[in-house]
N, C-alpha and C positions, 0 to 999 in steps of 0.2 A: 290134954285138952286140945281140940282140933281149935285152929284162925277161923273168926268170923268173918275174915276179910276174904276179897275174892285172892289173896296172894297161897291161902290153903291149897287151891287146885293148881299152881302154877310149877313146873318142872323144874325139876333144882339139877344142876348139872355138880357129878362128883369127877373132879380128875385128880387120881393119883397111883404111880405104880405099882402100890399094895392093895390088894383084893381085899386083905385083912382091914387094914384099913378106910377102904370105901365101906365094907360091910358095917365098921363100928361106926360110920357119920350117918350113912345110910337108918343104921338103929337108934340112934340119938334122936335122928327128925324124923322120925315114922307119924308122927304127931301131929308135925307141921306141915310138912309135903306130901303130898298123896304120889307122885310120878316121878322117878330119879332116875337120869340118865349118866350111865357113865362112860369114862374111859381112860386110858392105860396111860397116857402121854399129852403132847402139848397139841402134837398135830391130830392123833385124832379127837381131840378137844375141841379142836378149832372146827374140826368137819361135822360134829356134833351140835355145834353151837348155830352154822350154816342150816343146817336142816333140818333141826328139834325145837329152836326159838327156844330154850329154858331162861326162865326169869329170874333166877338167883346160880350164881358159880359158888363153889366152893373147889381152891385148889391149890397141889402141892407144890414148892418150889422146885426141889429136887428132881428130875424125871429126865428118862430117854426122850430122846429128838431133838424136842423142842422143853425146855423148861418152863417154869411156873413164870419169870417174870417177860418172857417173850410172848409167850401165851396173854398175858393182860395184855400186855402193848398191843398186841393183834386185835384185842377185842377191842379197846378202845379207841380204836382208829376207825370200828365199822361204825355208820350209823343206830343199828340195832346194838348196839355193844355200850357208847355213850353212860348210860345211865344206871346199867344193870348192877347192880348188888355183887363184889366180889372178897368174898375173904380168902385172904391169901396164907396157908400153914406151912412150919417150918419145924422142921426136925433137927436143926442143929444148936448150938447156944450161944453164936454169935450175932443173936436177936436183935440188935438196936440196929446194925448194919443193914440187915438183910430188908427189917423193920421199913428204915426211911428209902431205902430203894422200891419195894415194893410201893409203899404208899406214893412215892414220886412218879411211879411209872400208873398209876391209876387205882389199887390195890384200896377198897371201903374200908375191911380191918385184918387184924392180922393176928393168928395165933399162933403159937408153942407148943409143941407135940413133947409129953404126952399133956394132951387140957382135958378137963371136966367137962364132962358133958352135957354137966349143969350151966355152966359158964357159954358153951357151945351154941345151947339155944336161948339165949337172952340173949345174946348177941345177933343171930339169926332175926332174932324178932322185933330185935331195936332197929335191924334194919330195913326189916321190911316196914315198918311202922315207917320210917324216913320215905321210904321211897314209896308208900299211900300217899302222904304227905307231899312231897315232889308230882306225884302224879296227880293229886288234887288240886295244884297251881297252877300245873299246867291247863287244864282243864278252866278253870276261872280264869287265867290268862288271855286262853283262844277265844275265851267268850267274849272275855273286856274287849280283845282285837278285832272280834265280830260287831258288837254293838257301836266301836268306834267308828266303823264304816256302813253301818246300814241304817235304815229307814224302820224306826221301831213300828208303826204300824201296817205298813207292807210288805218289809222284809228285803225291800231292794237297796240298792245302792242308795246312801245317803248325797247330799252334795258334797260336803267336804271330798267322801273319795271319787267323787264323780270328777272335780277339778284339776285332783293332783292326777290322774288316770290320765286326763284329758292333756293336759300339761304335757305327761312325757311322751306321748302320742303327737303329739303339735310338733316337738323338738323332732320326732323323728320322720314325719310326713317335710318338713322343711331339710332335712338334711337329703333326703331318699326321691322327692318331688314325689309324694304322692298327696291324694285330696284326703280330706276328712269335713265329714258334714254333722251339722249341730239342726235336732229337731227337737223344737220346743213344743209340748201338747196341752195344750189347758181344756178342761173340761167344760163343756158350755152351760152358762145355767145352773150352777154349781151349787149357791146360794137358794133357788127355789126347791132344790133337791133337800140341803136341810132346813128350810122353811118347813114346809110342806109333809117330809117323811122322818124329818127329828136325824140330830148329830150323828145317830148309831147308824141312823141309812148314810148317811152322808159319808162315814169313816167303811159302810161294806162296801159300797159304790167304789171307792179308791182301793179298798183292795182287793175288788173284783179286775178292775183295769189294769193296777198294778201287776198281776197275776196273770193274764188275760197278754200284755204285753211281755211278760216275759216266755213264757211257753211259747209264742212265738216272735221272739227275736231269733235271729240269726248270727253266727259266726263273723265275727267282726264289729258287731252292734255292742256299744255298751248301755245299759239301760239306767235310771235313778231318779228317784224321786224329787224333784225339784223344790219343792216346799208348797204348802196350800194345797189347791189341787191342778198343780202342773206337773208333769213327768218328760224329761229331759233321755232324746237318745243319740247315740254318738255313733256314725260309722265311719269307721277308719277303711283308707285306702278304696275311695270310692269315687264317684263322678255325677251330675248333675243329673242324667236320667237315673240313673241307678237309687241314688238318693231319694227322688221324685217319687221312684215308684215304691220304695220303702215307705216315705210318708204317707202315702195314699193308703198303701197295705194296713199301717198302725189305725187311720182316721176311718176306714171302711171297717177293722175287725169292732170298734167299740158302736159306730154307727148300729150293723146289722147283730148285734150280739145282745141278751134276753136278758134286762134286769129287770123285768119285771115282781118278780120274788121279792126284789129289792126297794123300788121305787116302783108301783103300780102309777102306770097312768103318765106315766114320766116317760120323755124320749129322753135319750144321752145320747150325747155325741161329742166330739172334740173338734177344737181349731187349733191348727198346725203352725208354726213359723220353721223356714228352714233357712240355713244360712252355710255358704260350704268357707273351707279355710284354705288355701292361703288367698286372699282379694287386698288390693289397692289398700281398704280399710279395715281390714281384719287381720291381725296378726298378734294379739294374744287372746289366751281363753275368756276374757272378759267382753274384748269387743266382738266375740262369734257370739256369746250369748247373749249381749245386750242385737246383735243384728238377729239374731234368730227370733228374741223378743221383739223387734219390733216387726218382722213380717209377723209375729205370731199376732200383735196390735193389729195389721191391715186386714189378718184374717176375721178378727173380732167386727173388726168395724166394715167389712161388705157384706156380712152375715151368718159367719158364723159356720162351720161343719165343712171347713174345707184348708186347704194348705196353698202358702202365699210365699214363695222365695224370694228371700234378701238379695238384690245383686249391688254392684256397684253405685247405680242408677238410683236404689231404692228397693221396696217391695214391691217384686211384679205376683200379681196370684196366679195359681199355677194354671 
């Protein structure tokens, strides 16, 4: 009976210097494996393994060149090699020896020549069944590390990683003297957006922006969702025009851009706070964002749909 898993279609590498016996494992897993790659020794195992990708080994100790337990140490040293499924067989009867070398050097399990080849694939298939298993944690893992750092309803950068980002960015803009500028964007009016067209327009509206500002940001920019409806951007290694005309770029694309679909009747717009880093009174990530918020406050309060930079002095608008 053929694996319902996708591990059915994945190429099973056989090395060993008997033909006889690649052909009898070969005939054991005709079942399980649809595609088997062989070959005669360790080294051209190793060059097989380079350029076939096979997802399960099975191989001899005994062999010309290169042996069975150098051949796993090489594998296990690649990145591709890590994790893959290898059972390691032994044709002689000093088993327990050969046994905890092999498993020491990386070696999944280990057989006895001559085995059953009932025994053969039960074993095959317990471990591919692990390593579904391993591959399915992985997979929930990178998710869990994805949702720890993103923004569930837009998809960008949450704060949390927006800080620590920002953090090692600071350390290295003060070691290397270069600038880094903090712009703050709030949505204007935000509140009569879900008045007026209900929560659901209020949550596309943010992730039309959200969306909207990432497609165009640029190299060097980091982007994130600041919480409510503010969205926070980061450019590293910049300067006070540069910066300037980035916030202009952000505050002109949601100005002139069509939500209509969205919110009829509604104009949207954003007001900007910028604030650059290293100033007098700016020197960790808290007081760029509290200065960024508050030019993003003078923007609010002279009316709104334009951008006001933090200096020394205060918020001058731009």
């Amino acid at each position: 009976m053929m694996l319902t898993s996708n591990h059915a279609h994945e190429k099973v590498l056989l090395v060993d210097d008997s033909s006889q016996a690649r052909a009898a494992i070969r005939a054991a897993l005709k079942d399980i494996f649809s595609s088997f790659i062989e070959a005669e020794d360790g080294l051209a195992a190793i060059k097989s393994f380079v350029e076939d990708k096979p997802g399960f080994i099975i191989t001899d100790i005994e062999m010309p060149s290169i042996n069975g337990y150098r051949f796993i140490s090489t594998i296990r040293a690649m990145e591709d090699g890590r994790d893959i499924p290898i059972i390691l067989i032994s044709g002689t009867k000093d088993s327990l020896k050969k046994k905890l070398a092999g498993f020491n050097l990386g070696a999944s399990d280990f057989l006895i020549k001559p085995f059953d080849n009932e025994e053969l694939v039960a074993r095959v298939k317990s471990l591919l069944r692990m390593k579904g298993l391993m591959e399915e944690l992985k997979e929930k893992n990178a998710l869990l590390e994805k949702l720890a750092v993103t923004d569930e309803l837009t998809g960008l950068n949450n704060r949390r990683h927006f800080f620590e980002s920002v953090k090692t960015q600071m350390a290295l803009g003060l070691r290397h003297g270069f600038k880094i500028a903090c712009l703050l964007l709030d949505i204007d009016h935000f509140k009569k957006v879900n008045d007026t067209c209900g929560h659901a327009a209020g949550d596309e509206i943010l992730k039309e922006i959200g969306a909207l500002f990432n497609s165009c940001k640029r190299g060097g920019e980091l982007l994130a969702r600041f919480g409510g409806e503010e969205f926070i951007i980061c450019l590293f290694n910049t300067d006070s025009q540069s910066a300037l005309l980035a916030a202009e770029r952000f505050r002109k694309l949601v100005k002139e851009y069509d939500f209509s679909s969205v919110a009829p009747g509604i104009s949207i717009t954003v007001s900007a706070g910028l604030a650059l880093y290293p100033q007098d009174r700016i020197i960790t990530i808290d007081e760029l964002t509290r200065a960024a918020d508050k030019a993003l406050y003078a923007s609010k309060t002279a009316g709104r749909d334009r951008v006001t930079v933090f200096e020394d002095s205060g918020p001058v608008e731009a």
